[in-house]
Structures are given as C-alpha cells and as structure tokens.
C-alpha positions as CSV (number, residue, x, y, z in Angstrom):
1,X,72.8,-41.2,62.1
2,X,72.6,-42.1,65.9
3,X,73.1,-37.8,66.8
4,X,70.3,-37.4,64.3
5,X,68.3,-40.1,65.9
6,X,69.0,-39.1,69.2
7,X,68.1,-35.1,68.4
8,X,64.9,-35.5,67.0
9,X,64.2,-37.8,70.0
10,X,65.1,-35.1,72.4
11,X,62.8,-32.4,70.0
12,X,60.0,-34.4,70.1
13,X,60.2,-34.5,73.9
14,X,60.6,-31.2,74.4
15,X,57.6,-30.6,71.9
16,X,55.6,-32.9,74.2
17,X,56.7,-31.0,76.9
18,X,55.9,-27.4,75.8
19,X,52.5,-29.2,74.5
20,X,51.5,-30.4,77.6
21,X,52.4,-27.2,79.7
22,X,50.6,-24.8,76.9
23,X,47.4,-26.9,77.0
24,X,44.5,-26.6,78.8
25,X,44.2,-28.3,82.6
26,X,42.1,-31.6,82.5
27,X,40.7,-32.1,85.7
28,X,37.8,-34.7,86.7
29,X,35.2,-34.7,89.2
30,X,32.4,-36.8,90.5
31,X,30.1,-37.0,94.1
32,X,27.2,-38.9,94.5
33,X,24.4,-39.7,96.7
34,X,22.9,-42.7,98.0
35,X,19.0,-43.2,99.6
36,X,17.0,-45.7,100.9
37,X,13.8,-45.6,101.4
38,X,11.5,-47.0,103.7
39,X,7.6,-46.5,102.8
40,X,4.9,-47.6,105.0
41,X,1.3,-46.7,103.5
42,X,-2.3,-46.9,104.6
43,X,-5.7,-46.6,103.6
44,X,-4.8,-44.6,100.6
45,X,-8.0,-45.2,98.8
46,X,-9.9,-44.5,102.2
47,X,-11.6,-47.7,102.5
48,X,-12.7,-48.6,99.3
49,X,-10.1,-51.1,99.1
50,X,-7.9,-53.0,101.3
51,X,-4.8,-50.6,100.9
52,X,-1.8,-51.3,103.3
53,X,1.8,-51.2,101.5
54,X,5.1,-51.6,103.0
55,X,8.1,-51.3,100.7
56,X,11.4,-49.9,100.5
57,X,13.5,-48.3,97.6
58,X,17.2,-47.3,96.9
59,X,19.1,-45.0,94.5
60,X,22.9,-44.7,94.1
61,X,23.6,-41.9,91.7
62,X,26.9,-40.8,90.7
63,X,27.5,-37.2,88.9
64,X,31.0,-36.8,86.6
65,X,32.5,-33.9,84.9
66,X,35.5,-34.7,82.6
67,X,37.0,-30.4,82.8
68,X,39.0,-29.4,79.8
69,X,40.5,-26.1,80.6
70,X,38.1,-23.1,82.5
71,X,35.8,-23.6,79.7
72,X,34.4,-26.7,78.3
73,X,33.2,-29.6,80.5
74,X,31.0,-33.0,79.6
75,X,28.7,-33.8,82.5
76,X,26.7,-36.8,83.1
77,X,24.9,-38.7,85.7
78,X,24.6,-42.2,86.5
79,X,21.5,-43.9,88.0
80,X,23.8,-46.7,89.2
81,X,21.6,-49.3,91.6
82,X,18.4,-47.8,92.2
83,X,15.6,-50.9,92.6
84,X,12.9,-51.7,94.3
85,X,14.0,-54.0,96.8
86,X,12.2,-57.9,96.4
87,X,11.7,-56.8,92.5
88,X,14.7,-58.4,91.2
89,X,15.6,-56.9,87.4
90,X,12.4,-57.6,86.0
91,X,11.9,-56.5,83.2
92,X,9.7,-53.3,82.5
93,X,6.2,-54.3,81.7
94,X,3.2,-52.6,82.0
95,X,2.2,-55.4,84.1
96,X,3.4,-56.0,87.8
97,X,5.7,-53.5,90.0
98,X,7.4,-52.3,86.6
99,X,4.3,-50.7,85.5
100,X,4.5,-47.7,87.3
101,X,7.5,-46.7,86.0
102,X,7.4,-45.0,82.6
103,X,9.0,-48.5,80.8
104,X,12.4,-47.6,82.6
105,X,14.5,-50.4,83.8
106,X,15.2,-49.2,87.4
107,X,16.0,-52.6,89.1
108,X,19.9,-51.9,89.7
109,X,20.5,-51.8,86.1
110,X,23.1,-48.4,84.7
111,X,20.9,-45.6,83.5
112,X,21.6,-42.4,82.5
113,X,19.9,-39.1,83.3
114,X,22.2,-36.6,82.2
115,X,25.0,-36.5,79.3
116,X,26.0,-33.3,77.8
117,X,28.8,-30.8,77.3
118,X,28.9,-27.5,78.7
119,X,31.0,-24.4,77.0
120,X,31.4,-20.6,77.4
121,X,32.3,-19.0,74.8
122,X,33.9,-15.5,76.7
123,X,34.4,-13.3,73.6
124,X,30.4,-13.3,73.7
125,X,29.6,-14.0,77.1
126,X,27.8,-16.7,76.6
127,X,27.6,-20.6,77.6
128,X,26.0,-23.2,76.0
129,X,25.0,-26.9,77.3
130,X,24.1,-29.4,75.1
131,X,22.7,-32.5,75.2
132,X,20.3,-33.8,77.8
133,X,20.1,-32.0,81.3
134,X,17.5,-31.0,83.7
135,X,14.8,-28.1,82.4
136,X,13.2,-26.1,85.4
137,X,11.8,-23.0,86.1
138,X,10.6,-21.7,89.3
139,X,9.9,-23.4,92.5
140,X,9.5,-26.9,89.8
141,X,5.5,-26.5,90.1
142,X,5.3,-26.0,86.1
143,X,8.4,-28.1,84.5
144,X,11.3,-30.5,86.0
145,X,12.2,-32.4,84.1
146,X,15.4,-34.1,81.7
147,X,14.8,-33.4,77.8
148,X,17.6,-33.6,74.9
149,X,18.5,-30.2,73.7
150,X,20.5,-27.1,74.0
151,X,20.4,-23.7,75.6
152,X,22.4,-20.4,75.9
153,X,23.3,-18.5,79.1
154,X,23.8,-15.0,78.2
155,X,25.5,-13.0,80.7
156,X,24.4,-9.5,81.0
157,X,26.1,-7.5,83.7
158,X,27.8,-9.0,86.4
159,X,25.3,-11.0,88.1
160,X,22.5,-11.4,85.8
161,X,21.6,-13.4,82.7
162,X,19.4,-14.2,79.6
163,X,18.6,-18.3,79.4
164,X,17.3,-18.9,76.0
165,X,17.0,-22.9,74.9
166,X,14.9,-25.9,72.8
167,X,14.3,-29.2,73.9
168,X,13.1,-32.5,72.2
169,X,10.1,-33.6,74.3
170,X,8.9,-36.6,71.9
171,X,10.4,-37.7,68.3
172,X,6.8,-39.5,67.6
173,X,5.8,-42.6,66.6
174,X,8.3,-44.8,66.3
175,X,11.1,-42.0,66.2
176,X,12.2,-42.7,62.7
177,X,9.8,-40.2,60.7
178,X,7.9,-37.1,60.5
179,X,4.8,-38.1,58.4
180,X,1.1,-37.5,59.6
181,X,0.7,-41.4,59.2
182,X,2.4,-44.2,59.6
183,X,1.9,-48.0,61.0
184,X,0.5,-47.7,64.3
185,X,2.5,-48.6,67.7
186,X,2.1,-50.4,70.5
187,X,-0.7,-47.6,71.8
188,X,-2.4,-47.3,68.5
189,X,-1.0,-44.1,67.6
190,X,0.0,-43.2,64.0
191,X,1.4,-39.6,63.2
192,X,5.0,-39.6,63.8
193,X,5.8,-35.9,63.8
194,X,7.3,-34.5,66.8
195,X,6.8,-32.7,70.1
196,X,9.2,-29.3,71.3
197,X,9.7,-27.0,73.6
198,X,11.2,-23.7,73.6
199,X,11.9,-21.6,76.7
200,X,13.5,-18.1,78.3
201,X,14.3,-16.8,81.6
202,X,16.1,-13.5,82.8
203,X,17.6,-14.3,85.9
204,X,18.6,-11.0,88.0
205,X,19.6,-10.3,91.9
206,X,18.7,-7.0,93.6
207,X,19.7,-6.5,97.3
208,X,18.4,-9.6,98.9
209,X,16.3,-10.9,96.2
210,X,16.7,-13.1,93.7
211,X,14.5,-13.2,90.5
212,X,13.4,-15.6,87.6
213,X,11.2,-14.6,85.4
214,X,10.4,-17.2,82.7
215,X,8.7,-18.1,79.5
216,X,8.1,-21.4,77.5
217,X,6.1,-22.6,74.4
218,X,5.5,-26.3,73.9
219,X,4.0,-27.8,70.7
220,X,2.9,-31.3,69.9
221,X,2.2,-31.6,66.2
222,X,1.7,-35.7,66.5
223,X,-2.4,-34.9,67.2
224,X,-3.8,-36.8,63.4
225,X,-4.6,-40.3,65.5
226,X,-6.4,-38.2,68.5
227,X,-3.5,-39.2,70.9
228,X,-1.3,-36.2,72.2
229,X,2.0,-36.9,74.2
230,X,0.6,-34.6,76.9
231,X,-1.1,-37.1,78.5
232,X,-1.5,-40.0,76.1
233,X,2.4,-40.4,75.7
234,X,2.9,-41.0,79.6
235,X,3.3,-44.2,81.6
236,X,1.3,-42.7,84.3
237,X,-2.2,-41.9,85.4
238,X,-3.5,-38.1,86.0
239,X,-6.4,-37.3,88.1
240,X,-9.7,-38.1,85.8
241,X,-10.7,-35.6,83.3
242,X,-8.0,-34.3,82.2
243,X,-7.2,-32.2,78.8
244,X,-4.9,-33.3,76.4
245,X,-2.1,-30.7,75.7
246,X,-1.8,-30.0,72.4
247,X,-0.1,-26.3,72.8
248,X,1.1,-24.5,75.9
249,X,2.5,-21.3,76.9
250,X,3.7,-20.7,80.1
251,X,4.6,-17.6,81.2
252,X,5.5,-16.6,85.5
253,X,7.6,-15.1,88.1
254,X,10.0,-16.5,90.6
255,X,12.1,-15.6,93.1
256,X,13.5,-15.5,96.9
257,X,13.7,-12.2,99.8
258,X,15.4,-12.3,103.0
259,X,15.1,-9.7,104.6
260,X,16.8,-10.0,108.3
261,X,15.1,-13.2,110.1
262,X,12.6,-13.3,107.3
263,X,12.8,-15.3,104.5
264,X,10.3,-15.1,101.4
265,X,9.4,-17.7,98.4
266,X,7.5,-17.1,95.8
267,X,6.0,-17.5,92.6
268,X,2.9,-16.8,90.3
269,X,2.3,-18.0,87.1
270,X,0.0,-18.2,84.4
271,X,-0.8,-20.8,81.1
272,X,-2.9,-20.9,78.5
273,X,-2.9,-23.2,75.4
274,X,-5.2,-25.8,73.3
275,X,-6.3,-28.7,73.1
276,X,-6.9,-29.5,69.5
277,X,-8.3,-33.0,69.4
278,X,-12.3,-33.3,70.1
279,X,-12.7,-35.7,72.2
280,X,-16.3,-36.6,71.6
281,X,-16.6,-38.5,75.2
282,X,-14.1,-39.4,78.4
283,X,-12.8,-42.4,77.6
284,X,-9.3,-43.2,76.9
285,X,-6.7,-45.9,77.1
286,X,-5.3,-45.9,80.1
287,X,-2.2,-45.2,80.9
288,X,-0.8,-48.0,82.7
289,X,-2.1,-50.3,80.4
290,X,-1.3,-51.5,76.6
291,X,-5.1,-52.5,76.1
292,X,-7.4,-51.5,79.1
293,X,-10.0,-48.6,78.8
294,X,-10.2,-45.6,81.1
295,X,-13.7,-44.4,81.2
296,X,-12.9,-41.5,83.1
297,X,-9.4,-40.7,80.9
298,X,-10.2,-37.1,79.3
299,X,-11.8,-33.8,79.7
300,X,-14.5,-32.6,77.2
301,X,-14.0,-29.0,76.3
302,X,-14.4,-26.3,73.9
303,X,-10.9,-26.5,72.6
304,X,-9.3,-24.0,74.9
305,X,-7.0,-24.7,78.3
306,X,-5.9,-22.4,80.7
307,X,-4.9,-22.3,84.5
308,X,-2.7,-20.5,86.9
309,X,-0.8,-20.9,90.3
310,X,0.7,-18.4,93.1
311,X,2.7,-20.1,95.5
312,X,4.1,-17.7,99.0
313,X,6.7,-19.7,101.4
314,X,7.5,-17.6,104.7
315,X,10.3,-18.2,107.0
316,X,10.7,-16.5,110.1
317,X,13.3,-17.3,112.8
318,X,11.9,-16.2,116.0
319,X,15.2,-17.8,118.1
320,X,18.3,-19.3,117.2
321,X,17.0,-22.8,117.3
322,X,13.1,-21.8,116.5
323,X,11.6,-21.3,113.0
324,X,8.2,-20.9,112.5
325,X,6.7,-20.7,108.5
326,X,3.8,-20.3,106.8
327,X,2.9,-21.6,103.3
328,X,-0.1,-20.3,101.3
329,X,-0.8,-21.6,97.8
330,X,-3.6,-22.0,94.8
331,X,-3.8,-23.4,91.9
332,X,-6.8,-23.2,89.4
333,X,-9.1,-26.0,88.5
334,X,-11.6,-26.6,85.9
335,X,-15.2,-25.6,86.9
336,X,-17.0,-27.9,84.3
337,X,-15.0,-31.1,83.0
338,X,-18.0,-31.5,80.5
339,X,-17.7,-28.1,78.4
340,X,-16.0,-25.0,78.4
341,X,-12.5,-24.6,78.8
342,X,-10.1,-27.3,80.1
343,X,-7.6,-26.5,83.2
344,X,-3.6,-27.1,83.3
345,X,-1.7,-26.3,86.0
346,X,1.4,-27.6,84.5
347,X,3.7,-28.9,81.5
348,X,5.6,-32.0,83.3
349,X,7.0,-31.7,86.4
350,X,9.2,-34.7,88.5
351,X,7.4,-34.5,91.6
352,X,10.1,-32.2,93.7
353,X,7.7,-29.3,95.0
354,X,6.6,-29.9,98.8
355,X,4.3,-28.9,100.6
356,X,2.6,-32.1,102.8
357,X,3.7,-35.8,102.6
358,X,0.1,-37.5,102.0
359,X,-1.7,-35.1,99.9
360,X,0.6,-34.2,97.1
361,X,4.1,-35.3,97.6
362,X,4.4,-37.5,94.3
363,X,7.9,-38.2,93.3
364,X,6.9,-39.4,90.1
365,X,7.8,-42.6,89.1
366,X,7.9,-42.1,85.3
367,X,10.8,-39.2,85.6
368,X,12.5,-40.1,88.1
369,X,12.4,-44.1,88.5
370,X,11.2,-43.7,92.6
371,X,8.2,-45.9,93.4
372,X,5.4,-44.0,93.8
373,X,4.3,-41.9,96.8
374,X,1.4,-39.7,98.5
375,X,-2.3,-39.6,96.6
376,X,-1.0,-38.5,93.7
377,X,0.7,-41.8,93.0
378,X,-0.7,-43.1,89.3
379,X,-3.0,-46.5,91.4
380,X,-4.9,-43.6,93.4
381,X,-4.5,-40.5,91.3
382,X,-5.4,-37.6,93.3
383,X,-3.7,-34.2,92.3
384,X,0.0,-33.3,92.3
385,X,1.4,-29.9,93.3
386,X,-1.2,-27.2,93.6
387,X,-3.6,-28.3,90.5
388,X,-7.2,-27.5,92.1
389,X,-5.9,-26.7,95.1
390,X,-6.0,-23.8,97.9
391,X,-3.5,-24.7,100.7
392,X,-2.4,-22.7,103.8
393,X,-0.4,-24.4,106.0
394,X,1.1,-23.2,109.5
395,X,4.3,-25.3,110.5
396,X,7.9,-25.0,112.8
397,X,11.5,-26.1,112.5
398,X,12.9,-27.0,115.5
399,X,16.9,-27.6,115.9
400,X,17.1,-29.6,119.0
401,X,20.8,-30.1,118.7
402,X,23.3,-28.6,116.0
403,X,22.4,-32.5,114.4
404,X,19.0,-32.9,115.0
405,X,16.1,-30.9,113.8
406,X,12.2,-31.3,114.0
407,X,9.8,-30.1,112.0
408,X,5.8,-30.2,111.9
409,X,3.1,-28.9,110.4
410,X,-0.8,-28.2,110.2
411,X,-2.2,-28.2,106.3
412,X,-6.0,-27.0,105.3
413,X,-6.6,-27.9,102.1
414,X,-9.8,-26.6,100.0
415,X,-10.2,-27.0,96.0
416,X,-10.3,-23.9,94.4
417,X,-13.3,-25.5,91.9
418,X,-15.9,-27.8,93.0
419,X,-15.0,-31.6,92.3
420,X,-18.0,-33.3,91.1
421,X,-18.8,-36.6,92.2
422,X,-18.6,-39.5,89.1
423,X,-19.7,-42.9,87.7
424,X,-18.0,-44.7,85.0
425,X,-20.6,-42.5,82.8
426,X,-19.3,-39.6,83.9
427,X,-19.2,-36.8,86.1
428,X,-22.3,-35.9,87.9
429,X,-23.1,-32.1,87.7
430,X,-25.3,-32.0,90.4
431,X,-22.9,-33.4,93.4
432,X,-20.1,-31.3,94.3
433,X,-17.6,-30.6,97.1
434,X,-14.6,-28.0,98.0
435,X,-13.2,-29.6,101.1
436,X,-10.3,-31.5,100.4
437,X,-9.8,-31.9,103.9
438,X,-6.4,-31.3,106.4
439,X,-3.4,-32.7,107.0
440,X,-0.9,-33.0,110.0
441,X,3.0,-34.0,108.9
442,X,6.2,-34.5,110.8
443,X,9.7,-34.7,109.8
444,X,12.6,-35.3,111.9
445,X,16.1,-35.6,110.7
446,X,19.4,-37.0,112.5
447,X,22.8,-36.2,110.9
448,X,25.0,-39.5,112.1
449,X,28.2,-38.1,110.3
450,X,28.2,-34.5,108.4
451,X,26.8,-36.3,105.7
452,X,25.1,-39.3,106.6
453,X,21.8,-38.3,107.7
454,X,18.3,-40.4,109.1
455,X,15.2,-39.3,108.2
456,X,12.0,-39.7,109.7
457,X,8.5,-38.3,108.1
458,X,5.2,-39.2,108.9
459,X,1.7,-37.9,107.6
460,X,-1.6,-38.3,108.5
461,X,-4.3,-37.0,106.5
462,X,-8.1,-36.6,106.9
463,X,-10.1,-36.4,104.0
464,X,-13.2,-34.1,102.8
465,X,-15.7,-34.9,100.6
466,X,-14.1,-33.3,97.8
467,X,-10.7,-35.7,98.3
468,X,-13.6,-38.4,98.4
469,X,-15.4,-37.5,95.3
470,X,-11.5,-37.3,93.6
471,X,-10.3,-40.3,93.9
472,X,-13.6,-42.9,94.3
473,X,-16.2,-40.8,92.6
474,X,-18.2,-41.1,96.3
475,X,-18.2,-40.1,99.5
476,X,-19.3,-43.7,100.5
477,X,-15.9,-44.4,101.5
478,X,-13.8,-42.1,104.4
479,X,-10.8,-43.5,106.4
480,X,-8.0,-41.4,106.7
481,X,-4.9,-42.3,104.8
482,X,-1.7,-42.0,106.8
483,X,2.0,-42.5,106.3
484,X,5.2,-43.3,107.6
485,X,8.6,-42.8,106.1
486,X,12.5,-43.7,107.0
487,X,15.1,-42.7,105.0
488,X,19.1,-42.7,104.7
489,X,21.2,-40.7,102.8
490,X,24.7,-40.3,102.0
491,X,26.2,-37.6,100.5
492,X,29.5,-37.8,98.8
C-alpha cells in the first residue's frame, strides 16, 4: 500500500512537472507615472471678472499586464492618488471643485481607466482587445477617449493592418433598459436606448512615412426627450451654440514623413452628420448644473452638421542642438448659429492635441480627471483644438545641454467664421469679428535623473475681438489672460 502511495505521489509530481514546463510563460508587468502640477492663472475671462487661480494637481497612475504565454494578456490601469490638492475626498457634486469633473471621484480615491484582455489569434492574423481601452485616431483632434468595447487588428502584410472595432458610448437612461420612455433622471431625460460607435483604420508604412487612414460612425438613438449625449450627456460646458450630435461620420487621413532633418505631421479630416432634435430656441440646461438654465446652450439649425479640420506640423533641425517648426492648422466653424447647418469639429476628444498653452490647451476634466486648463476650461468655455480656428504658429526647440531643452513660440490665431457678438437673447447678427488674437508660449524642461524631469511652461495671450465676443458676448472687456505652469514627473 505504502509503494502504491508513494508511486502515485511521485506520478503526480512528475505530471505537475511536465504541466508546468509544457504551459505557457506567465510573466507580469507594470510602470507608472507620477505628475504634479502647479497652475497659476490670470485674467482668463479678460476682465469681466476678478479671475486669478493658483492650484496644484497630482496623478499617480500605474499600468499592469498579467502575460499568459506570447498571446493573451489582461491590461489595466490604475488612477491610484490623483487629487486636487486642499480638496480632500469630497465627494463629486455638481457643486464646488467636484463639479468640473464629469461626477468622477478623483480626490486620491482607486479608479480605473483601462481593464481588458488582449489576444492574437495567429492562425488568422488577427488580435482582439476587449473590454475598455483608449479609442483614437489621428493626431487625437477628432476622438481620445476610453469606451467599453472590442476591436480586431488584422494584419495584412508585414507591417500593415486593418483595425475594425465597436464601442459602447452611453447605455441610456438609467442603464437598465432600451425603451423610448422611461422615468426620467436626474437631468430630465427619459428614453433609455443607447449610444455606439463603430470605427476602421488601415494603418500602412512606406519609406519614411507612416499612414492612418480612418473611418468611424456614431449613433445616439436616446433623442425621444430632446436631450442627446453629445452634448447633453456631458459634465462639461462647450463653447455657446453648439449642435447636438445625434449622428456622425468621420472620415480622415493621418500620418508622419521624415525626410532627412525634416520632419512632417499631418492630418485632414472631414464629418458630417445630424442633429435630429429641433431645438426651437438656445436654451439648455447647463451642463455643470442639475437645475440651472443655459441661455446660450444650443445651436439652431436646419437639421444638418458638418465641419472639417487640416492640421501640418513641420520640424526642421537646422543644427544639432537647434530646431526650428512651424505649425499651420484650420478648423471649420459655423457661419450662422441661428439657421442653416450646425458645425462639429469633433466626436470627444481628452484634451491631448497641443498647439499653445492659453488658447486651447484643455486637458479635459471630464475624461481625464485633471483640473481644468487654458480658455477652453468648462467656467470660460472658449474653443478646444482647432474648432473655428486658423492657427499658424512659428516656434524653436533649443537643447541647451543633453538635459535641458527650451522651447518658444509665436501663435496668430484668426477664426475661420465670424463670431457674432451675444446677449442672453441670443446672438447678434449684425456684430462680428475674426481676430482671435496671438499668443506667445514658453516651455522649458530639466531632466534631474533620466526620468525625473521639471517642467516649466508659461503663456501669455492677447486677445481679439473675436476671443472677446466668444467668451463674454462683448468686446467691453480686454485684459490679456496669461499663464504659468510647473510640473514634475516621474516615469517608472
């Protein structure tokens, strides 16, 4: 009995032991990153109020990836202590410091941006993530953002590839049906179906380009109670007359050249959807508010929305230490915000495309959890990335020392249609402006260790009548906003 006992012991063992040599490797991973911010901001409604706002905010996020074997991975990503420092876990409100950020707990409480698995499947060349993950395309000026979903990277060839995927953008009221009506919630709306987006891309590389070009439809079918998620379903304020997006089709081209000490970036792109709910006048309920009226809240139109943007980045090293670039960009904007169609520039984007630190740097605070920043913040609500907007903007990287680089710039900014001056009735037809105005930026940063680096940015921006009539309906109003900014980061 005790041989018998004493063979099966030694089988199972060397069972475990074949086991464990024939299965896949497990292997996890993780780095992180840490920031702290240090805002200091001015003037940003150019007088009309007293505006002067010193804060600072910080993020610890950790990324993890649990590897089974060459082919199947989960992935997630912890916002692990990001706060607003003197806000001490309150709770999110619409009231107070919380409101501006999409009802997201972000006072150094666990929350999670990204948690899927990722597969490939080599017998069809294919990998699949699913779950929720980061959805971009481009240079981020049309969508960045983190949606539930799956998609399929087909590889075709040995360096290019087919993305194909679906995303849930909103489950509707309440979450828990898909009927036209149901008891309203806490923003009055009622129809419960859903929101979704679908999307392609065919990634290639030729020579020294690389090129996206991408496609996406989105659909909200929760229109019955005259609210659409696009923009009624956000925590945050758009610019005033803006269309609700009811569909939208997206459809551009992306991509990067070098070509010797010249380095191109580009994109164009071009929408065009609907905005199915008649809006009989502009006002709204704001955004930021579970009761409060927005006069000023929607765009009238005919039904139909449209817009474009091109976007040219150029790069040109003119010594080893001396860079000097040029950026060049336009976005469309709506010529009439009382008839006629209504203008989109975007679907939802996170804030991440740069091109000045005053005018439309916006890390929104609704995706991302980070306090709001530049005019496009939701309490002044100029535009974000290049909606109405012509920029050209001349600028130089300068690498003082293998750790320390400078870098400044010169902006001219123009609207690409005339912003019309407003009242809480409305806008008024017969005052209009294109000068946004210019803007001069500097950025310096300081690498303390290989990944420990000090950041210094500052912006000052002078405003034209058309940045006036934007964001207080006047030109009564015209100091110049400015701002200065220290950050830390740690890479790891």
């Amino acid at each position: 009995m005790k041989k018998l006992l004493s063979t099966l012991v030694i089988l199972v063992f060397a069972t475990q032991i074949s086991f464990a040599q024939d299965a896949p490797k497990t292997e996890f991973k993780f780095n992180g990153l840490y920031n702290v911010w240090g805002q200091m901001q001015n003037d940003f409604t150019m007088g009309k109020t007293q505006y002067r706002d010193a804060y600072y905010v910080q993020m610890l996020r950790l990324n993890f990836s649990f590897n089974y074997g060459d082919n199947i991975k989960a992935v997630t990503r912890f916002d692990l202590g990001q706060g607003w420092w003197g806000v001490d876990n309150e709770t999110p409100t619409y009231a107070g410091a919380s409101g501006m950020f999409d009802n997201k707990d972000t006072h150094y409480s666990l929350h999670v941006d990204h948690a899927y698995i990722w597969f490939n499947v080599p017998s069809i060349s294919t990998a699949f993530n699913v779950g929720r993950f980061n959805w971009a395309a481009g240079n981020k000026m049309v969508l960045d953002n983190n949606y539930d979903g799956i998609n399929a990277i087909i590889k075709v060839g040995e360096v290019d590839n087919i993305k194909i995927g679906a995303a849930k953008i909103s489950e509707g009221v309440l979450s828990i049906s898909d009927l036209p009506k149901v008891p309203p919630d806490s923003k009055g709306g009622y129809d419960a179906r859903d929101a979704n987006l679908f999307t392609a891309a065919y990634n290639t590389k030729f020579g020294t380009s690389n090129l996206e070009l991408y496609g996406m439809y989105y659909y909200d079918g929760s229109i019955e109670d005259s609210t659409a998620y696009l923009i009624d379903g956000l925590y945050y304020n758009r610019p005033r007359f803006t269309p609700q997006v009811t569909s939208l089709g997206i459809f551009g081209a992306a991509g990067t050249t070098k070509m010797d000490k010249l380095t191109l970036t580009y994109e164009a792109n071009y929408l065009i959807g609907k905005d199915e709910i008649d809006n009989p006048s502009y006002a709204g309920r704001l955004n930021t508010s579970p009761s409060a009226i927005d006069l000023l809240k929607y765009d009238i139109n005919n039904g139909d929305i449209s817009g474009y943007n091109i976007y040219l980045k150029l790069n040109y090293a003119v010594a080893e230490a001396v860079t000097l670039g040029m950026v060049a960009g336009m976005g469309s904007g709506d010529d009439d915000p009382t008839s006629g169609k209504g203008n989109v520039n975007k679907l939802r984007t996170a804030g991440f495309f740069y091109i000045t630190e005053v005018w439309e740097d916006s890390i929104m605070p609704d995706e991302e959890g980070i306090t709001p920043q530049g005019l496009g913040a939701p309490n002044v609500r100029a535009y974000r990335e290049l909606e109405n907007t012509t920029a050209l903007q001349l600028n130089s990287t300068l690498s003082i020392t293998p750790a320390w680089k400078l870098f400044g710039s010169f902006t001219y900014l123009k609207a690409t249609q005339p912003v019309f001056a407003w009242t809480a009735a409305g806008p008024d037809l017969t005052t209009s402006a294109t000068d946004l105005g210019w803007e001069v930026d500097l950025k310096t940063d300081y690498k303390i260790y290989s990944n420990l680096t000090f950041t210094f940015r500052a912006g000052y921006f002078s405003p034209g009548t058309a940045s006036k009539y934007l964001i207080n309906g006047s030109d009564k109003w015209e100091l110049a906003p400015w701002e200065l900014k220290t950050v830390i980061t740690f890479a790891f």
